[in-house]
Each structure stands twice: as C-alpha cells, then as structure tokens.
N, C-alpha and C positions, 0 to 999 in steps of 0.2 A: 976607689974610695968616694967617690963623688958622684956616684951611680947612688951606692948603699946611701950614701947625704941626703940626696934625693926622693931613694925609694922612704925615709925614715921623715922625710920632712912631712907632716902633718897636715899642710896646704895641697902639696901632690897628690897625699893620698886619698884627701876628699874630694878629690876632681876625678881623681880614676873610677872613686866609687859611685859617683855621680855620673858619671858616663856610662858604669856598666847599669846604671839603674836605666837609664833612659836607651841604654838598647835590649835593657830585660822588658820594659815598656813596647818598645816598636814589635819587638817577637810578637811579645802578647798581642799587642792592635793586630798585628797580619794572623796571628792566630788566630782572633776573634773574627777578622775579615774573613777568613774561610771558612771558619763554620758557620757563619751567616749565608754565606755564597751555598754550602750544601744544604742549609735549614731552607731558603728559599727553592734551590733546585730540587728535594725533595717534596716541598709543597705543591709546586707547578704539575711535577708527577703524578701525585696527589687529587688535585683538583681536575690534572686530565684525566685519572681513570674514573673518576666519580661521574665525569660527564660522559665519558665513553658508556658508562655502569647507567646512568641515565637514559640515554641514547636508547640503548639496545631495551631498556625495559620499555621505554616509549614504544618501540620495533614489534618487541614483542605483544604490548598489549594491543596495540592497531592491528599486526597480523594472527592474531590466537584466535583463528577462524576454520574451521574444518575446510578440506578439501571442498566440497560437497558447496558450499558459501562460495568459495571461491570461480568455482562454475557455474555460477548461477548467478554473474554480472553479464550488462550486458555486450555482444562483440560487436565492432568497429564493422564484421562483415559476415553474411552469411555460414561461415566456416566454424562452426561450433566444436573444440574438441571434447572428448571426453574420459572419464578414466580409462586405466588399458580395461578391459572386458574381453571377454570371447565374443568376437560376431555372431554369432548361434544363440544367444543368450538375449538378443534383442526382443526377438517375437514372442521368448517366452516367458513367462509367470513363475518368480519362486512359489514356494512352496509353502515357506515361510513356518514349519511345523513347531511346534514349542511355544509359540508368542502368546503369553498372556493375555488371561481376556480383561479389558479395562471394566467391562461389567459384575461378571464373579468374582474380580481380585482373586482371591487365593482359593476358592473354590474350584475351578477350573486347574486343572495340571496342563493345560499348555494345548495350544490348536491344534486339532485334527482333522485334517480335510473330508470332508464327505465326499465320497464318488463323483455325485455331477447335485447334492443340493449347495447353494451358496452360504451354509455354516457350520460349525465348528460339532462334530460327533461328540466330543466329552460334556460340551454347556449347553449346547443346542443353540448358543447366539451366531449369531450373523459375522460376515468377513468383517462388518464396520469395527461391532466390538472388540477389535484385534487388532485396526491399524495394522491388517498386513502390508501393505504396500510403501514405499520408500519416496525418498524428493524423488529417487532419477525415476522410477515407476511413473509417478504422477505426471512429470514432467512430458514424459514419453509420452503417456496419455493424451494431455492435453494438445501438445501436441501433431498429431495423427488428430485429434479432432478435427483443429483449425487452418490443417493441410490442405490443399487443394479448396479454398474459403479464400475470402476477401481478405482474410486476418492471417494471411500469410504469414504477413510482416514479424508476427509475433512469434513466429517460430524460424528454428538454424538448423540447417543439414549437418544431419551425423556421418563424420567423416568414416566410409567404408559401412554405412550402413545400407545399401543398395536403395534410398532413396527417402530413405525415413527421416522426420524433422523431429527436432525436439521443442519445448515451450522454453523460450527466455524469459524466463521467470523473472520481474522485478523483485530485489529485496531493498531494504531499507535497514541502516546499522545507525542508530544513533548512538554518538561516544560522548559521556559527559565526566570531565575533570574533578575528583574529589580528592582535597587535599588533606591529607590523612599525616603526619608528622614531615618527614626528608624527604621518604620514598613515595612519587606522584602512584597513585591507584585509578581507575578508571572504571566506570560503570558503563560497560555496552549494551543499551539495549538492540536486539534484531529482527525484525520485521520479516518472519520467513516468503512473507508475498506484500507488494504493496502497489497501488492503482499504477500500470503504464502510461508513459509519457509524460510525467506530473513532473513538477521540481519536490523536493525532498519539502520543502516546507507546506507544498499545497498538501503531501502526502502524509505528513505529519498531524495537519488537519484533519484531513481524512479518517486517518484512524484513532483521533481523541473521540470523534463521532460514533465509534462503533462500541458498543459495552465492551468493557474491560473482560468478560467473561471470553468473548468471543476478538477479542485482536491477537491475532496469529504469530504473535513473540514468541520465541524458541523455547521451549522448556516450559512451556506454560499449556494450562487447557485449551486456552484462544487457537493453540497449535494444533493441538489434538480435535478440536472441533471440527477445524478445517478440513483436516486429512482426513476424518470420517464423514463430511458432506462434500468431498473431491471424488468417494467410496460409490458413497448414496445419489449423488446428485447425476454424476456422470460414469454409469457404470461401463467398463471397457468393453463390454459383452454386447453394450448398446450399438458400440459404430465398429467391432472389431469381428466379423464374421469367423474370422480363425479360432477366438475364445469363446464363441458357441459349439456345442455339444448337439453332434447328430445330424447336422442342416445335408438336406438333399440338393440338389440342383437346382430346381425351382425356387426351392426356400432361399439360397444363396442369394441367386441373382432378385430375388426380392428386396431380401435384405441390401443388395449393395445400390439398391436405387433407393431404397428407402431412404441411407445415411448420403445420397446423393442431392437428394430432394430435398432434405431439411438443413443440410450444410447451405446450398445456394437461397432459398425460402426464409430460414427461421433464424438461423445460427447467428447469434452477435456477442461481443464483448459490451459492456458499458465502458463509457469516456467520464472522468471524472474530472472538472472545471469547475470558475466559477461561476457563479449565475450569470446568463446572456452571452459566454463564453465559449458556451459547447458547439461545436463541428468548424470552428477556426482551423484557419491550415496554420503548419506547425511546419516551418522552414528553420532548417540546420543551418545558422552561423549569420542571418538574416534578420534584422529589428524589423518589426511589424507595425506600423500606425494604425492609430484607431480608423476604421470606415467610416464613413458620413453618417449620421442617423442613428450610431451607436450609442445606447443608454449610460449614461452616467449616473451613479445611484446617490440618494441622498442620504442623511443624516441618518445613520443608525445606530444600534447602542454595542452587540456585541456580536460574534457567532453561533453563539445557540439557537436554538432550532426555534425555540420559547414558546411563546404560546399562540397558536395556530390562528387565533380571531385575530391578531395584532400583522396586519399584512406592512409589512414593506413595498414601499413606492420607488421606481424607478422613475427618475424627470429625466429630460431633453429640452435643451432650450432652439427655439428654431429660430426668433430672432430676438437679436439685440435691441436690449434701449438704446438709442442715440441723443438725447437731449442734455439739456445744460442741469448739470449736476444730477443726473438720471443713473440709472445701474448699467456701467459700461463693459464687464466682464461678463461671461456664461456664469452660470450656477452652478455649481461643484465640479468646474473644470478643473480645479488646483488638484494636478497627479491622476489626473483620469483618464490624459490622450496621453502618458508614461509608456515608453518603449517597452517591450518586451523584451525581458532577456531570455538567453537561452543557460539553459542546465546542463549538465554532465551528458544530457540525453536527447542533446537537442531540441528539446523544448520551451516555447517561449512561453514566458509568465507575464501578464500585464499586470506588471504591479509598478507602482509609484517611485518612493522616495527609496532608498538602500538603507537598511542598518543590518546591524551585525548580529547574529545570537550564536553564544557558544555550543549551545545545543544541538547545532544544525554540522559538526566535524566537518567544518571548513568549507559547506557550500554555501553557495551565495545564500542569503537569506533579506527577501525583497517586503517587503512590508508597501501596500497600498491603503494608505490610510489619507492619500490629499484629497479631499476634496468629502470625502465618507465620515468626518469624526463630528459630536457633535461641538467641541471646542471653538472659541472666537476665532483661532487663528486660521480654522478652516475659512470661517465667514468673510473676515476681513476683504481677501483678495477680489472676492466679488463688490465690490463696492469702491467706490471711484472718491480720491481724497476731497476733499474742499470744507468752505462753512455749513453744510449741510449733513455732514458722515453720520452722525446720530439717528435724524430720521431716516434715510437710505438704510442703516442696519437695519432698524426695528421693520422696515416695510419689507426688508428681503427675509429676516425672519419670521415675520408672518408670513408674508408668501408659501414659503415651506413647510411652517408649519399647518396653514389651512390645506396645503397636495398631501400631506402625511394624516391630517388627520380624517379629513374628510372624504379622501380618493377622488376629488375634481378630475375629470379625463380633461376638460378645455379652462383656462384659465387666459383672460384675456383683457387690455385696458385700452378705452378707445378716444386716447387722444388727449388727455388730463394735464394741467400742468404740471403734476410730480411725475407721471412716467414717462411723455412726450408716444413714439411711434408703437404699435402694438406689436407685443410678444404673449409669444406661445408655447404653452410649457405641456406637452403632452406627457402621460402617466400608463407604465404599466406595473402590473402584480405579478413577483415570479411564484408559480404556486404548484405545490407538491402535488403531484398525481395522485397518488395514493390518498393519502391524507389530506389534501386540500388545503395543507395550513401552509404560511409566508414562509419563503425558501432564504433566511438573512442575504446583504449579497458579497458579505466579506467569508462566506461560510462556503464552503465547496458540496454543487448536488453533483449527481447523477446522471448523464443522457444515454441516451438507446437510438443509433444512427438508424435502426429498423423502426419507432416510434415517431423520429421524427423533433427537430430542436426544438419544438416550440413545448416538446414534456419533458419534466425533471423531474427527479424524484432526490427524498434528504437520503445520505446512506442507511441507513436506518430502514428507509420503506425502499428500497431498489430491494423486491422478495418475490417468490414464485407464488401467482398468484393462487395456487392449487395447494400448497401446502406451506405457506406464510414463512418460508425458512429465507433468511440470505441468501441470493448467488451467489455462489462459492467463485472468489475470483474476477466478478461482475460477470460470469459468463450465462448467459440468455437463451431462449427460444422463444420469440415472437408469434404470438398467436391470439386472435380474437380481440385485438386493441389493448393485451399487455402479458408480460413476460412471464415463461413460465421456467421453470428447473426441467436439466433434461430428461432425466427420469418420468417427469409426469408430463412433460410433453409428448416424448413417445404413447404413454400408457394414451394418453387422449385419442392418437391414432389410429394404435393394435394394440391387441390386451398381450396382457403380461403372463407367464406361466407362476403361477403359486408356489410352484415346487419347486424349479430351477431360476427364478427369477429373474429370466428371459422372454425379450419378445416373441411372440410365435408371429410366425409368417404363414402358416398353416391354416387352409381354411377349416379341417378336420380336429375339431380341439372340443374340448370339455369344458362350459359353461355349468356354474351354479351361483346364484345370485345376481353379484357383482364381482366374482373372483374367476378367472380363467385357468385352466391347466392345459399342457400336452396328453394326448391319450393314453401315451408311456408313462407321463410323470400322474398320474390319478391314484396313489398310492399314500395307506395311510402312514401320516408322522411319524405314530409309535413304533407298530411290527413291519411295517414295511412292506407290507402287501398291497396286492393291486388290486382296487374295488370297482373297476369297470364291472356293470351286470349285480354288486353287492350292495348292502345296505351301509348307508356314510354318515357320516353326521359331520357339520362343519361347524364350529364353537371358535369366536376371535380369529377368524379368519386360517384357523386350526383344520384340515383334514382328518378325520379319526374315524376308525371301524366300531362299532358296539361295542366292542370288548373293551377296547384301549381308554375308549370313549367314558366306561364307568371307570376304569382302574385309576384313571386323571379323577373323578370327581370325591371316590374312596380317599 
C-alpha cells in the first residue's frame, strides 16, 4: 500500500519524469556527439580524397609529356637509352609513304617516293614539304654529325647500337598556373630545342628574341619550320655515304674525307651568353668569380635589340678615388662580381641578386640587374655618405652619362680637389657582326668558338651567310670570316647533282650554267628521258626536253 502512496503521490512523480527527461537529454547529447564524430570523420575523408584528386591531377599535368620528350632530357652519363627498336632499323630510312604535303594540303594523296630524285612522284615537291623524318631521325642525324667532332659532348651512345651516337637535344617546358574555378589547369608551353648549356631563364630570352613565327613550340609552325631547315639545311646524304645512291670506290673514299675535313675545319655549334660572356668555362657544382679586367656594363634601359645607332657602353673602373669625401666604390659594381650559379645543367649564370618567377617551373630564376638599372638605388652604392652626397651623385652621373653618350675611350682627372687621385674608366662597344648595331648587355647574343669571342651576333642575325636563313640549332660551317648552312657550305666546295640533290665527288659530271648534274641523272623532269647528246632546255632551274618543255608553257 505504500509503494502504490507513493507511486500516486504527485511530488514522486514529477521527479521520475524529470529524471527520465534528463536521461532522454543525455541519450540525445551522445547521440548528437556521434554523429558529429562521423560528420567530422566523413569530412577528413573528404578532404583527403580531394587532395589526393589534386595531387594526382598535379602528377598528371607535369607528366602529360610523350615518350619521345621524355628522352630527350639531358643524362647524368654518356649511356643514352632509347625506345625498344630493332637494331637493323638504325641505319635505315622509313619510308614514310602517305604523309601529307604541307605545301598542297589536300591536293596531294599522300608521298610517294621517287626512285633515287629527293621528291614526292604525286606533287612533285621535295622531302621538306612532307616533314618525313621524326625527333629520333633528326636526332640521329645530328648526331652522327657531331660524332668524332669537338662537340662530342653533345651527343650519347646508343645502347647496342655498334657505336652510333645520338644528339641530346635540349628542350625547354615552360608550365604556367591558371586558376580557372576548384580544379587547378596548367598551360605548358614546349620548346622542342632550346640553346645548350644556358639556364632556363637565359633560354627563355633567347627565344622571346626569335619571331614567334619561327620558335620551335610543339604543335606550332616555329616546329615545323624547324624540322624542314633540320631537312634542308643538313641533308643526311651530305655526311652519310651509305644514303648516297650508286657511289664507287673512289667516290666513297672521297666522300668520307670530305665529311672528315669539314668536321675537324668548319664544323661548330653556336654558344649562346651574355654579352662579354661567351667562351667562359662552365664548371659543374663550382661558383666562378669574376676575372680581373672584366667589364661591368652600365646603365641601360631594356633587352631589345632597339635601334642599332644607339650603342651600349661597357665601363671598367681601374682606379679608385681615394680622397676626402671623393667616389670611394667602382661604378656599377653593385651585382656585377655575383657568383654564378649553376642550373639543372650544370651551367653557371652570372647573374646578381635571386628573385623568383613562377614562369620558370621551379628553376632558379637569377635576375642581374645590380649595378645595370637606371634607377637611384643602383647609383647610390657608388658614392660615399657624408655633407657632400649631393654633388658626388650629380658628378657620378654625369660621368656616365658623358661615357654613354659620347663613347669617351679615356676619361681622366688630374689631381682636383673634388676628385683627388686619377681614375680610369675605359669603354667598349659590344657590336653585332652582322648588323653592326649595339648588342644590350642584359640581352643574350651568339658566339661561334670558330670565329673567335671577340664576334657576336643578336639571334636574329646568327644566319647563313649564303642564303640569309637561321641556323637551325646554332649549327655552323665556318668559312671565309663567317658562317654558313651546311648545305651551302658543301655546295661552295663541290657541286651539287640537280637531280638527286647530291654532292658528286665525280670529276665526270654535267655542267650548264650554274647547275650541275650526274651523267646518269641528265634526264628530263617530265618524261624522264635521258638527254645526254639531245636538245634541253633549262627553265627555273627545271631540266625539260622540247616536248615537255612546250606542254608546261601550253
């Protein structure tokens, strides 16, 4: 009875239901505490796969590079591998049939080799027109050029190839960040060649210098240019006796002194630096000081080539002022004896001060601009504090600016009380070979170790002197006090066959004009006969028999 008292008493059983209120409360809190606990460990999940999801697209966009790219960095050692191939396949030539002509577009159905002339039976254009040949072709080429050459260096033994080198080709990838909503996107450009031994930023220069028409980015004409003056310029028929048609024994060994003599003689790469820079040695993992006597350049405005009357001055200070309140620092020493660093490639750059540009995918990127800008803060440093700092600027910029504007070679004061002991600021002009206009000196030229450092050229005029085109590559043949392409350096020495456009070695050959032929190859264009003893007629450098000869002008 006193249970029931209890359960009925009104006091108790606002306390029970109070109680069970505040453990339907606790449930709830632990219930909420757990589903917090898995809204949290869901999130963490969450956010690790999104970064994982990041990660890999990062992965992806930095390695979305063919095979082909990937072979063509450079090795730590001579041991070059390369796709699987058949060994048998080195010496030879595809064939390459089908490939459209870049000249007829759609007129053309696809190359067809002609027997032994160098073009195409359906269009009548040339192998260039076709871009038959591939990186690793070219590669190969090159190569076997600069094999048994000074310029060794620049080529790697093909593993199991009985002795054959290939070119290690520099590329250059620039990767630039565009933030386009969540998902990062990237813009790569690729440089399918770019100057050897350079840091990525001198190289970068290099090729803002070259027309846009003509810089050899992947999938562009600059590309296709290329590999049609790689075609023209260095034909494999010129140094490869095996890919000549018909050669006797005589002719062979002709030929292989020929490509003997102008390998050791003519043969060179260009070194691209900056101005007063070029034939430096270039030590792997070693900071370089400036030499004694090495020019420090002065105030100039940017890298453009500009305009050619306006020369750029190189000063040297050889001595110091010592007197009271006198100019106690060199002239544009601020960042001009700056260490050289080395690149990915072991090459040292003397540049200055370090900043960063995201441009450059994570290589160093050295900027030399102390001592070269015209800004005060360049000035400053050369001038020694005190009640005097005022007139000391304006005298040191005058100074400079009379060696800039006037070309003074001697500049000298002898004994005054504003400048006390005499100094001497000697002056040179870096100046374009070609062109003869002011070479900037934060702007990177050209040198030709066959030429000699004391000539530069802008990229721009580093051309064959015979037919005004780029070196393809910076590659050279030295003659006559300046460079020529190989193809017309050869032709300078022995003529060319018109037909097979090949050198003949043969003293027995077929002259008309200024065009040579084989006595085999004296055969007209159209029908194809052979007019040794017949009447010819030559039209644009065209062979043609009478007949054919009206049917063309009908």
């Amino acid at each position: 009875m006193a249970k029931v008292a209890k359960d009925l008493n009104p006091r108790v059983q606002k306390r029970e239901r109070e109680r069970e209120r505040e453990r339907e409360k606790k449930k709830k809190k632990k219930k909420k505490k757990k589903k917090k606990k898995k809204k949290k460990k869901k999130k963490k999940k969450k956010k690790k796969k999104k970064k994982k999801k990041k990660k890999k697209k990062l992965f992806r966009a930095h390695c979305n590079l063919s095979l082909d790219l990937l072979f063509s960095v450079w090795m730590p050692t001579d041991q070059f591998l390369l796709h699987e191939t058949d060994p048998m396949s080195l010496g030879q030539q595809q064939s390459a049939r089908g490939v459209a002509c870049l000249r007829c577009k759609g007129m053309c159905s696809g190359f067809e080799p002609h027997s032994w002339r160098k073009i195409c039976k359906s269009c009548k254009c040339s192998q260039e027109e076709h871009c038959l040949s591939s990186d690793l072709d070219d590669d190969r080429k090159i190569g076997r050029l600069l094999m048994d050459s000074k310029y060794a260096t620049l080529t790697a033994r093909v593993k199991g190839g009985d002795g054959i080198r290939i070119y290690k080709r520099n590329r250059m990838i620039m990767t630039n960040p565009i933030a386009t909503g969540k998902d990062p996107t990237f813009d790569t450009i690729t440089y399918e060649w770019a100057p050897p031994g350079v840091t990525q930023k001198l190289g970068l220069q290099y090729m803002e210098l070259i027309p846009k028409e003509k810089q050899p980015v992947t999938g562009t004409e600059g590309a296709l240019y290329r590999r049609r003056q790689l075609m023209h310029q260095l034909p494999i028929y010129d140094q490869d006796p095996s890919r000549c048609r018909g050669l006797v024994e005589s002719e062979l060994k002709a030929m292989e002194d020929f490509v003997k003599q102008y390998k050791s003689e003519a043969l060179g790469v260009g070194e691209v630096a900056l101005p007063g820079q070029g034939g430096l040695p270039k030590e792997e993992g070693k900071t370089q000081e400036k030499p004694e006597g090495t020019e420090t350049t002065a105030p100039t405005t940017n890298g453009s080539l500009g305009d050619p009357s306006k020369e750029v001055e190189y000063v040297r200070l050889i001595n110091d002022v010592d007197s009271d309140g006198g100019i106690n620092d060199s002239v544009g020493d601020d960042g001009g004896d700056g260490q050289r660093n080395d690149d990915d490639h072991g090459v040292d750059d003397k540049d200055g001060d370090d900043h960063s540009n995201g441009n450059d995918n994570g290589a160093s990127d050295d900027d030399g601009d102390g001592g070269n800008g015209p800004s005060d803060d360049n000035v400053d440093p050369g001038v020694s504090e005190g009640p005097s700092d005022d007139d000391e600027r304006v005298m040191l910029m005058m100074l400079v600016m009379m060696i800039n504007r006037f070309s003074i070679d001697t500049v000298f004061s002898d004994g005054t009380e504003q400048c006390g002991r005499a100094q001497l600021l000697v002056s040179h002009t870096v100046v374009c070979e070609l062109c003869k206009g002011a070479a900037p000196a934060d702007s990177p030229v050209v040198y030709a170790d066959r030429a000699g450092y004391s000539k530069q050229w802008h990229p721009t005029c580093f051309v064959c002197i015979k037919c005004s085109e780029p070196l393809v590559d910076l590659i050279y043949f030295w003659k006559d006090g300046a460079p020529w392409c190989g193809r017309h350096y050869c032709e300078s020495l022995r003529p060319r066959c018109s037909g097979c456009d090949e050198i003949i070695f043969s003293e027995d050959y077929q002259r008309v004009e200024d065009l040579a032929w084989h006595r085999k190859h004296f055969i007209c264009e159209g029908c194809e006969q052979l007019l040794s003893g017949r009447a010819y007629i030559v039209t644009k450098g065209q062979l043609l028999c009478p007949t054919c000869s009206k049917s063309k002008r009908s």
